[in-house]
C-alpha positions in Angstrom: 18.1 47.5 26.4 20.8 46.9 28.7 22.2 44.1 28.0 23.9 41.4 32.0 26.6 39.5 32.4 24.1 36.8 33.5 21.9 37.4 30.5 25.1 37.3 28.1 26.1 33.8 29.8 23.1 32.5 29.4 23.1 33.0 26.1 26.6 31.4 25.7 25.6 28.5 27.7 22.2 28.1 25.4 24.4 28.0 22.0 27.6 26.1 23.0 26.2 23.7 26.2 22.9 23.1 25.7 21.7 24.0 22.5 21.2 21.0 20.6 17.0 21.8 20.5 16.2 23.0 17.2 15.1 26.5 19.2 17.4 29.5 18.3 17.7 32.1 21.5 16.9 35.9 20.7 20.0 37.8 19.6 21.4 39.8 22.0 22.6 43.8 21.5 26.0 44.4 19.9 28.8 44.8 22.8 31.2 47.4 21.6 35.1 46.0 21.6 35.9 48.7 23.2 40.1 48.5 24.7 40.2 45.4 22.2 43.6 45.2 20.1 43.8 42.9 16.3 45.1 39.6 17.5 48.7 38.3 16.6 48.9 36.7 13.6 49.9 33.3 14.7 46.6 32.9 16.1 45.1 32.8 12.7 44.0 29.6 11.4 40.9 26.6 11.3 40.8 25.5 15.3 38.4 22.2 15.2 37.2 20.5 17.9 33.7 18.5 19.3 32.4 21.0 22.4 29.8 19.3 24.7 25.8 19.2 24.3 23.5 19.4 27.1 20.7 16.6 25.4 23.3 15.6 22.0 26.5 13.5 22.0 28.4 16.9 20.9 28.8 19.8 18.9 31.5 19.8 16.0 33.4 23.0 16.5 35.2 24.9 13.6 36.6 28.2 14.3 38.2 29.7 11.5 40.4 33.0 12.5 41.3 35.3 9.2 44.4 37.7 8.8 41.5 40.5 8.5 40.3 40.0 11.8 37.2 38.6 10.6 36.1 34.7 12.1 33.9 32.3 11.2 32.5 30.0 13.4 30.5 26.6 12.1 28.9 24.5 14.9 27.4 21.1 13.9 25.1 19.4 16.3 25.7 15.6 16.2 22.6 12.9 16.2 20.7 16.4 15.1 19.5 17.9 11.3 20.7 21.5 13.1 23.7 23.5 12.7 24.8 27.4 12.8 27.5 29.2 11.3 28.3 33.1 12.5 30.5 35.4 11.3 32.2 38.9 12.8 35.1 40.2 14.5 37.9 38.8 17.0 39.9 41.0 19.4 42.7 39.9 21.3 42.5 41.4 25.1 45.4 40.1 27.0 48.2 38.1 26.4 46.3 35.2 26.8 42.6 35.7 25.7 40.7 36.2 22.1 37.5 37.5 22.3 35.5 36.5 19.3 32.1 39.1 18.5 29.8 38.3 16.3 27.8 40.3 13.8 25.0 40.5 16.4 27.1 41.1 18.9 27.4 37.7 20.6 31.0 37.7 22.4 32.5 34.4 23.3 35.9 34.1 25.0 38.9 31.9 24.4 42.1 31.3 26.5 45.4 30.8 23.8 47.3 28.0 24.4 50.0 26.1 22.6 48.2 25.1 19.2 44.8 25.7 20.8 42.1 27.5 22.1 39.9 26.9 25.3 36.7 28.0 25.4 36.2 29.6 28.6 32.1 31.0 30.5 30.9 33.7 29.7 32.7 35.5 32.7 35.7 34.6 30.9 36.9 31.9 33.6 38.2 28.1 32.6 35.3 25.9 32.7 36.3 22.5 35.4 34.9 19.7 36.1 35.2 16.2 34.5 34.9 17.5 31.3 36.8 20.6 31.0 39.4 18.8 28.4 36.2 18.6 26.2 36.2 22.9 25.6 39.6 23.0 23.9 39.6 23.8 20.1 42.9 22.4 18.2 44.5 24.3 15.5 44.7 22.6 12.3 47.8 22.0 10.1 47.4 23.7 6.7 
């Protein structure tokens, strides 16, 4: 099954923007990381941060990067008994932009920035508005 860009989006925007029902969306295919190079090392680390919810107050954010390559991702649905934690793979594809792939092949994208990382759509563009400060993960001190 051929897997969109609109389909892969909406699957994005289901997890991190509006997934605080207790309803899990179908997996998509795994997305080879194809052209995708091991990210520089000071990119690794625990980024934290509370992302918006489309019908919650928020969803607590930790992003853990490894020196393997490997992440792990806990998200924490606030006012709600529901979290998820995924595991897999992160790439680094420019100088500016991690792309995170998990085991089942969900990819989310994140722009580096100075002791952070922004979540960005699923067509790897900076999400605006009035609460486009709200996507940005901060790296925590060790």
């Amino acid at each position: 099954m051929k897997i969109t860009k609109h389909l892969l989006f909406a699957f994005c925007a289901v997890l991190l923007c509006g997934g605080c029902s207790d309803e899990q969306a179908s997996s998509p295919q795994v997305v080879p990381a194809a052209k995708l190079v091991p990210a520089k090392e000071t990119y690794f680390g625990t980024y934290t941060g509370t992302l918006p919810g489309a019908d919650c107050p928020g969803i607590e954010t930790t992003l853990t990067l490894s020196e393997d390559s490997t992440f792990h991702l806990r998200l924490v649905y606030i006012d709600r008994e529901t979290s998820f934690e995924e595991e897999g793979r992160f790439f680094q594809e420019n100088d500016t932009l991690l792309a995170v792939q998990s085991e089942n092949g969900h990819r989310q994208y994140y722009r580096i920035e100075q002791g952070s990382l922004r979540h960005l759509d699923g067509d790897k563009n900076v999400i605006t508005g009035a609460i486009a400060d709200r996507y940005i993960l901060t790296k925590k001190n060790r």
